[in-house]
N, CA, C, O and CB atoms as a CASP TS submission, in Angstrom:
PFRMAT TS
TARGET T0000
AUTHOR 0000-0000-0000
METHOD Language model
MODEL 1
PARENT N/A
ATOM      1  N   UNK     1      21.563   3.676   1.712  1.00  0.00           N
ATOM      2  CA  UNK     1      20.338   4.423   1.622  1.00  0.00           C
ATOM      3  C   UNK     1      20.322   5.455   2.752  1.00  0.00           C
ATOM      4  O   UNK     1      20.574   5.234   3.937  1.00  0.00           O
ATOM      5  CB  UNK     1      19.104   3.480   1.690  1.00  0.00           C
ATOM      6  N   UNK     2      20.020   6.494   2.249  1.00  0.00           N
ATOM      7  CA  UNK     2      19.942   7.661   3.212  1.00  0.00           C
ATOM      8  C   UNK     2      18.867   7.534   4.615  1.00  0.00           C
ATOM      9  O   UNK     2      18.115   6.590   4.373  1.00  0.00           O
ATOM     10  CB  UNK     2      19.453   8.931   2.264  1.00  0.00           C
ATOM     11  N   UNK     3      18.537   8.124   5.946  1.00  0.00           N
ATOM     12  CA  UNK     3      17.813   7.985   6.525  1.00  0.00           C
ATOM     13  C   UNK     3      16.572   8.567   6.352  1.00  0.00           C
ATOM     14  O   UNK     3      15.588   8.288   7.038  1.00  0.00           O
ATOM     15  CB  UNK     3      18.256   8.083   7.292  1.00  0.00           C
ATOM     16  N   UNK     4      16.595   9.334   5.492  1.00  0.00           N
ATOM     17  CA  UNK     4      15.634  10.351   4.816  1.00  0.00           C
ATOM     18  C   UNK     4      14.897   9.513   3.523  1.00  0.00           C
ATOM     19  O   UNK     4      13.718   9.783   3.293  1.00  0.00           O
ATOM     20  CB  UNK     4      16.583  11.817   4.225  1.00  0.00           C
ATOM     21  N   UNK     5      15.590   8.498   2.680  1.00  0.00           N
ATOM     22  CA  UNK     5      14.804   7.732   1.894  1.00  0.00           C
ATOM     23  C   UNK     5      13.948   6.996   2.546  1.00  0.00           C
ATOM     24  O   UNK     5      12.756   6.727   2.398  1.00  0.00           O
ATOM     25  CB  UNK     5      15.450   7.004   1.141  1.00  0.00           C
ATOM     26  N   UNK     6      14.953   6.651   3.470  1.00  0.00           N
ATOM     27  CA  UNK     6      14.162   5.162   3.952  1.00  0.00           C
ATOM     28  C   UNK     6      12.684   5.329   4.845  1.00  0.00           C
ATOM     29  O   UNK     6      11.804   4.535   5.174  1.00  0.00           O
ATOM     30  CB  UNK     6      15.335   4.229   5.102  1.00  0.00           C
ATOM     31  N   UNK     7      12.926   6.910   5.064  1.00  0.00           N
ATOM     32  CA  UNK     7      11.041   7.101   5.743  1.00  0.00           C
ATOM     33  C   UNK     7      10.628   7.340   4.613  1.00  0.00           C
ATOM     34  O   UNK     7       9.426   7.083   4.557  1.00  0.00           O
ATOM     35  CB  UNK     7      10.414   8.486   6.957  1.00  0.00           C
ATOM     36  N   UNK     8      11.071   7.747   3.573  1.00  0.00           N
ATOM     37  CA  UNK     8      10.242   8.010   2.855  1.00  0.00           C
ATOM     38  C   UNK     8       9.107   6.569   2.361  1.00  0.00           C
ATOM     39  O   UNK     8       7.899   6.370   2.230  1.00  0.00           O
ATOM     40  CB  UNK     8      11.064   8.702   1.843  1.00  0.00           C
ATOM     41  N   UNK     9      10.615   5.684   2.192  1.00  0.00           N
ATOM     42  CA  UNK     9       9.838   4.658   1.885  1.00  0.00           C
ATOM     43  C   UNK     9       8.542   3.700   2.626  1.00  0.00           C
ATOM     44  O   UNK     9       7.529   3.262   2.081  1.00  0.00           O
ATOM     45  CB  UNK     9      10.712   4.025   1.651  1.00  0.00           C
ATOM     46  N   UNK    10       9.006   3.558   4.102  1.00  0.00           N
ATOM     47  CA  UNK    10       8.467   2.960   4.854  1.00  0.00           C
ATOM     48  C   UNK    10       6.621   3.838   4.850  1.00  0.00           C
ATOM     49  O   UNK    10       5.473   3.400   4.779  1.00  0.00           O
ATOM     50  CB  UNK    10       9.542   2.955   6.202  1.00  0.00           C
ATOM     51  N   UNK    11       7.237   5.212   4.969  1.00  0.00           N
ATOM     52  CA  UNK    11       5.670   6.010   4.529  1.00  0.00           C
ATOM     53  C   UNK    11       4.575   5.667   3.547  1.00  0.00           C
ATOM     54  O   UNK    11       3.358   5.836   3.631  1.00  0.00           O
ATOM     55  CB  UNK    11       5.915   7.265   3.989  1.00  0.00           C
ATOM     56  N   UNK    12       5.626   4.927   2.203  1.00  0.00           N
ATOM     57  CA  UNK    12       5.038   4.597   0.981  1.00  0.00           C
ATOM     58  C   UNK    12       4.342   3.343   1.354  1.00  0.00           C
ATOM     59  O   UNK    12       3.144   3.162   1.136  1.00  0.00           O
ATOM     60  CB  UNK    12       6.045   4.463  -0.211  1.00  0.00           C
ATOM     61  N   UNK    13       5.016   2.604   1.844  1.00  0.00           N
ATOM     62  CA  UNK    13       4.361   0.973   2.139  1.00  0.00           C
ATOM     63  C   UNK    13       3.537   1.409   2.999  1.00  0.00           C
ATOM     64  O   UNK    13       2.525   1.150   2.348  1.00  0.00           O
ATOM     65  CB  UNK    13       5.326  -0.376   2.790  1.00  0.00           C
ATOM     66  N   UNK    14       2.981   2.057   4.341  1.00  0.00           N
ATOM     67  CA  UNK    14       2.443   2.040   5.086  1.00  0.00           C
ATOM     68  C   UNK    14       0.881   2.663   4.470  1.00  0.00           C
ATOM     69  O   UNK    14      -0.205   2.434   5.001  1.00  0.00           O
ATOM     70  CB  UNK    14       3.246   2.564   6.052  1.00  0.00           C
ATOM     71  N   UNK    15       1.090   3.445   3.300  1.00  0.00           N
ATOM     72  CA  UNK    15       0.443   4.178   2.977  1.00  0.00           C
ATOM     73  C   UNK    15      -0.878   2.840   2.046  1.00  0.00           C
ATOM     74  O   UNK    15      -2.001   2.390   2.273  1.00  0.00           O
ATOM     75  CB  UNK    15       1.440   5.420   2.228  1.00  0.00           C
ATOM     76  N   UNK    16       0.340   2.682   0.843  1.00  0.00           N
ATOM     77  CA  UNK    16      -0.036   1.081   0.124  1.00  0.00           C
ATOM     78  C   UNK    16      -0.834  -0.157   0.966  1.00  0.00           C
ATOM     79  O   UNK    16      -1.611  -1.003   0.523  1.00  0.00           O
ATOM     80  CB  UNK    16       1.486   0.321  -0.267  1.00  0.00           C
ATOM     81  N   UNK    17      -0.519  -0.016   1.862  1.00  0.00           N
ATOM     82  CA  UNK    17      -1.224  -1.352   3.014  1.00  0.00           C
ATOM     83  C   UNK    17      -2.266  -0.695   3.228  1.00  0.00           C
ATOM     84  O   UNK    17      -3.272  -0.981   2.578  1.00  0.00           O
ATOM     85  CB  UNK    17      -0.455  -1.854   4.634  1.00  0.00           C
ATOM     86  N   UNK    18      -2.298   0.331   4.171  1.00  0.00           N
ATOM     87  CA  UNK    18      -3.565   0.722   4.127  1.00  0.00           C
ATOM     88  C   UNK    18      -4.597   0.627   3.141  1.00  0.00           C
ATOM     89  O   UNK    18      -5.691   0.071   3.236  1.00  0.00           O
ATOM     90  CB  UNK    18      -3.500   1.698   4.329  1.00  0.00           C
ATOM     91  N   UNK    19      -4.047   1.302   2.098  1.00  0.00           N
ATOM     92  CA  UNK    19      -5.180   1.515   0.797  1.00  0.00           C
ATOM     93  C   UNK    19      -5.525   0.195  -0.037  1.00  0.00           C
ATOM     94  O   UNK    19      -6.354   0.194  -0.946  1.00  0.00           O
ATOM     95  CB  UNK    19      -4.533   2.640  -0.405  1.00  0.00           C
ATOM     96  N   UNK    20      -4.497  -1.398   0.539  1.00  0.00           N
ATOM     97  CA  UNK    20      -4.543  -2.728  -0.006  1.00  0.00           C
ATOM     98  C   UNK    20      -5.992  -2.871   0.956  1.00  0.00           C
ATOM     99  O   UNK    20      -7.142  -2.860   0.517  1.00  0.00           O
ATOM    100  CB  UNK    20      -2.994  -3.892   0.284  1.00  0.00           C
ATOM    101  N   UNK    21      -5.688  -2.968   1.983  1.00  0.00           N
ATOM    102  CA  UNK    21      -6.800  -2.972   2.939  1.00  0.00           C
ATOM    103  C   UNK    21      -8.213  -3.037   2.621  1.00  0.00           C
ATOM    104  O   UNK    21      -9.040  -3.948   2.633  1.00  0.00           O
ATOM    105  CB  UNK    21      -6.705  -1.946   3.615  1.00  0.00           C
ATOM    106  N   UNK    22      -8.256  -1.457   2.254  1.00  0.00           N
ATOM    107  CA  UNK    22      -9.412  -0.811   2.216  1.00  0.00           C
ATOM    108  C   UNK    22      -9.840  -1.532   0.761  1.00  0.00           C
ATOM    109  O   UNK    22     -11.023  -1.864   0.694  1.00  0.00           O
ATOM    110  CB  UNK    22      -9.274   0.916   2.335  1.00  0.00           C
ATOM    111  N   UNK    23      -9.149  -1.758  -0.202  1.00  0.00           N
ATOM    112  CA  UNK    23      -9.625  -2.178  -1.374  1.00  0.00           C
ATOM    113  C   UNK    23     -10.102  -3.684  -1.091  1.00  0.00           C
ATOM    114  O   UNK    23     -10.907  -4.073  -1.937  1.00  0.00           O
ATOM    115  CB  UNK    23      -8.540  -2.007  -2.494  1.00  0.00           C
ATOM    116  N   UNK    24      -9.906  -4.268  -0.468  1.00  0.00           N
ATOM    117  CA  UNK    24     -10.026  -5.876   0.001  1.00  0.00           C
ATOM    118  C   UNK    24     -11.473  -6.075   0.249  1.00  0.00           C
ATOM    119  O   UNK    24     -12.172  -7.046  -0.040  1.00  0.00           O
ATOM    120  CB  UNK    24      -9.135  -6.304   1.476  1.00  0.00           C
ATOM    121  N   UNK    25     -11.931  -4.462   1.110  1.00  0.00           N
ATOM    122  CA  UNK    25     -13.169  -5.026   1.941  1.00  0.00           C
ATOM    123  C   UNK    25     -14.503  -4.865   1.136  1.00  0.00           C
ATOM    124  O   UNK    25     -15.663  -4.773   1.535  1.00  0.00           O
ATOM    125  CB  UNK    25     -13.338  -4.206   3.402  1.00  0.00           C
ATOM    126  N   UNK    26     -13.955  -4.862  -0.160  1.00  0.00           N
ATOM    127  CA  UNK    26     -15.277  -4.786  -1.067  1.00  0.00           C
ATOM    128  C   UNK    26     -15.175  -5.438  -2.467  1.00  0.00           C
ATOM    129  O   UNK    26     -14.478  -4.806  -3.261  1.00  0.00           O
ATOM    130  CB  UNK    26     -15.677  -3.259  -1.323  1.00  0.00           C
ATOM    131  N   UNK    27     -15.554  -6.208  -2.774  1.00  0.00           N
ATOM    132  CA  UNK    27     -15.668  -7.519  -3.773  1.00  0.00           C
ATOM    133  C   UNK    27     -15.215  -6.424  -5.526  1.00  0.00           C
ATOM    134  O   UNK    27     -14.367  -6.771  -6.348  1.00  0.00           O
ATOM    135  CB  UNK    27     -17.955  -8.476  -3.667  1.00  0.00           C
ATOM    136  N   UNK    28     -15.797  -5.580  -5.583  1.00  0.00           N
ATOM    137  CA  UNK    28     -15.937  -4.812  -6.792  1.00  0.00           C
ATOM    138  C   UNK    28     -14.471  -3.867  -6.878  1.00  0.00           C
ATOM    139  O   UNK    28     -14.044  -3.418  -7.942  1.00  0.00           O
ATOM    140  CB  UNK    28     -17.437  -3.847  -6.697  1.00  0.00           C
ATOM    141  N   UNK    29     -13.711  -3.637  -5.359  1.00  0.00           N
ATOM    142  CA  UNK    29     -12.298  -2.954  -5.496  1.00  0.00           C
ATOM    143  C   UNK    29     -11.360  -3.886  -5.100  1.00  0.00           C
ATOM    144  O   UNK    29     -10.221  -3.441  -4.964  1.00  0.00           O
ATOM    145  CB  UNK    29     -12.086  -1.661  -4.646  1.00  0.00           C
ATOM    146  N   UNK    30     -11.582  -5.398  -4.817  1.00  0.00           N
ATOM    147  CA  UNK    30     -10.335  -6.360  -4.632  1.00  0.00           C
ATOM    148  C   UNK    30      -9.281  -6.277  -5.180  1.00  0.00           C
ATOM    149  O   UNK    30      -8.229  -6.347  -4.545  1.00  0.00           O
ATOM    150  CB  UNK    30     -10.495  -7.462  -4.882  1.00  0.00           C
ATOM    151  N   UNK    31      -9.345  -6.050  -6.956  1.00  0.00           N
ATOM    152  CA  UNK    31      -8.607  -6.363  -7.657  1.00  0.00           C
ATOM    153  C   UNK    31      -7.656  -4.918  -7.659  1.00  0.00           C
ATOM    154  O   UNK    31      -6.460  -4.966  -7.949  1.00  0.00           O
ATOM    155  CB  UNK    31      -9.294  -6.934  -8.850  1.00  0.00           C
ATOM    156  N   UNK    32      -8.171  -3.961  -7.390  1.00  0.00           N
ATOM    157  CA  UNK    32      -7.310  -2.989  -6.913  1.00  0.00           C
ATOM    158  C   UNK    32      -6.564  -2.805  -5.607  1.00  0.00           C
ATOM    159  O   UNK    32      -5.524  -2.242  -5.264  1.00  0.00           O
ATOM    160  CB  UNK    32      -7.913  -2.089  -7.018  1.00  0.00           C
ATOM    161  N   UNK    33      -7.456  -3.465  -5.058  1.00  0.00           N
ATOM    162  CA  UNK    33      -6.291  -3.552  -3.401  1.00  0.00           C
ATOM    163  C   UNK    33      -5.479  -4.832  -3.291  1.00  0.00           C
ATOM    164  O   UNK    33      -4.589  -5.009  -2.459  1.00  0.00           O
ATOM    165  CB  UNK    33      -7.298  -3.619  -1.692  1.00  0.00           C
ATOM    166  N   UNK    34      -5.936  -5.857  -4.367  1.00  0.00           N
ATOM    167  CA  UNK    34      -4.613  -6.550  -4.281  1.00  0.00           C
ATOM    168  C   UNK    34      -3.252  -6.316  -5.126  1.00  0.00           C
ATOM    169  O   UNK    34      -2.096  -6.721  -4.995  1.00  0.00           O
ATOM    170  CB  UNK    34      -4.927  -7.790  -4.506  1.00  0.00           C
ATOM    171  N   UNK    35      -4.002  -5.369  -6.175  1.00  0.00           N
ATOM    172  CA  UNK    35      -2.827  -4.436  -7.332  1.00  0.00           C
ATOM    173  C   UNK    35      -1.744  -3.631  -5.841  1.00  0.00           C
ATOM    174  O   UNK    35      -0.595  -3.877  -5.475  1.00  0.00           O
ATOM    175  CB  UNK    35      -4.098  -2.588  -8.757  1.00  0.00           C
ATOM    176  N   UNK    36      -2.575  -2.843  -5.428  1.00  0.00           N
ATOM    177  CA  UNK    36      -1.656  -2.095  -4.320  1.00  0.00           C
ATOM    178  C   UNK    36      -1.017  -2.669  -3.532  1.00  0.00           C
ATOM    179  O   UNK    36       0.052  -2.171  -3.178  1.00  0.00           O
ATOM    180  CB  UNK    36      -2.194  -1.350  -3.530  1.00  0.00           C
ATOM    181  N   UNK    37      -1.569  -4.239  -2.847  1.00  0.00           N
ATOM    182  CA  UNK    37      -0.784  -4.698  -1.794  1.00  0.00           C
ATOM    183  C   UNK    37       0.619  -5.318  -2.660  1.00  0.00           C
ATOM    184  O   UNK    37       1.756  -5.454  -2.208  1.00  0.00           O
ATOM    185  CB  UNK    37      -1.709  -5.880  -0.821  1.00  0.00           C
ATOM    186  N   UNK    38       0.207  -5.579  -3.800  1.00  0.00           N
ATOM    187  CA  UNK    38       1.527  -6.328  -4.209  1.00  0.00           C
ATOM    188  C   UNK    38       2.736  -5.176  -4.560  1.00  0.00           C
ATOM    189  O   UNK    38       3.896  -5.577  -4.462  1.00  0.00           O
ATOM    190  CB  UNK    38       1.196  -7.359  -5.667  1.00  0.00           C
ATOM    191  N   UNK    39       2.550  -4.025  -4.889  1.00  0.00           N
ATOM    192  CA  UNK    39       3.422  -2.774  -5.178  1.00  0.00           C
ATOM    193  C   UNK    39       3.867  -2.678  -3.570  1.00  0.00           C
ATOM    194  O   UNK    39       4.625  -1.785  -3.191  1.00  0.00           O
ATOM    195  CB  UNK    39       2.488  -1.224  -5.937  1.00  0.00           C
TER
END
């Protein structure tokens, strides 16, 4: 894997966690922030 994928990727997960996060802290978007944390 190139060094150039691999930020890309790490960008992607970092990005995904965050937005798992944010979906967590509200009962009505759980099911979407646990959709994201698992991607």
């Amino acid at each position: 894997m190139s060094p150039s994928l691999a930020t890309v990727a790490y960008l992607g997960a970092a990005i995904l966690f965050i937005l798992s996060l944010d979906g967590l802290s509200n009962p009505e978007t759980s099911r979407r922030g646990n959709l994201l944390g698992m991607v």
